[in-house]
C-alpha positions, 0 to 999 in steps of 0.5 A: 718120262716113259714116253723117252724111254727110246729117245736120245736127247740133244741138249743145246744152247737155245740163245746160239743161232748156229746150234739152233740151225743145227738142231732144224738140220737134225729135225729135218733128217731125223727120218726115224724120229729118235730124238728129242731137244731140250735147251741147256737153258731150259729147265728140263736141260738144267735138269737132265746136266745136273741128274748126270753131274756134267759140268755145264761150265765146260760143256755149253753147247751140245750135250747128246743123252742116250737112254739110261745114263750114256751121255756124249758131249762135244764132237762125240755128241755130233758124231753120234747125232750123225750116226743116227742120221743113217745114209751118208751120215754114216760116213762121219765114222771116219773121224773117230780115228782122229783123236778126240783131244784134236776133234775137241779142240776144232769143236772148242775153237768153233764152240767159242767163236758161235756168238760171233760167228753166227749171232746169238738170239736174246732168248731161247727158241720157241718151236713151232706147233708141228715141232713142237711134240719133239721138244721137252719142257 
């Protein structure tokens, strides 16, 4: 995995539209390439969960990897994601000083109304050949 050295990983649920629609809305503001995605569901997504022991069960829908062993999960995982985004993006810093316990809970209450709201696929997403070099596994 050398060529990851400097890349962070976004892992998401591949079968969730909105988490697909958020990860095309990464790609296409990721200016200076510093992320690669795996789906949870992916073996390379199961894979990185386990080698970090989160638990999956409480966490389903993005998990953001820094080089080494840093991890961000749930409104942590989108606030850093934003961060690297650079621009306005920055901007999002203001909602670290709203608790994470607050954060988290609008981040579980959407996390667990993503199906409904916004469908789900029966697999995961295939990327096109472009994107391709920036998916794992």
């Amino acid at each position: 995995m050398n060529k990851l050295e400097n890349k962070k990983i976004i892992l998401f649920d591949g079968v969730c539209n909105l988490c697909n629609s958020s990860v095309q809305f990464v790609i296409k503001r990721d200016k200076k390439d510093v992320f690669r995605y795996a789906a949870l569901q992916s073996e390379v997504g199961q894979h990185l969960v386990a080698e970090r022991g989160i638990d999956a069960t409480k966490v389903d829908s993005i998990i953001l990897i820094e080089p080494g062993v840093a991890y961000y999960t749930k409104s942590d995982a989108a606030l850093e994601i934003a961060q690297d985004l650079g621009g306005l993006w920055k901007l999002s810093a203001i909602f670290t000083w709203i608790p994470t316990s607050i954060r988290n809970g609008i981040y579980d209450f959407i996390a667990k109304n993503r199906y409904k709201w916004f469908g789900k696929q029966d697999a995961c997403m295939i990327p096109t050949p472009e994107l391709k070099a920036k998916f794992l596994g």
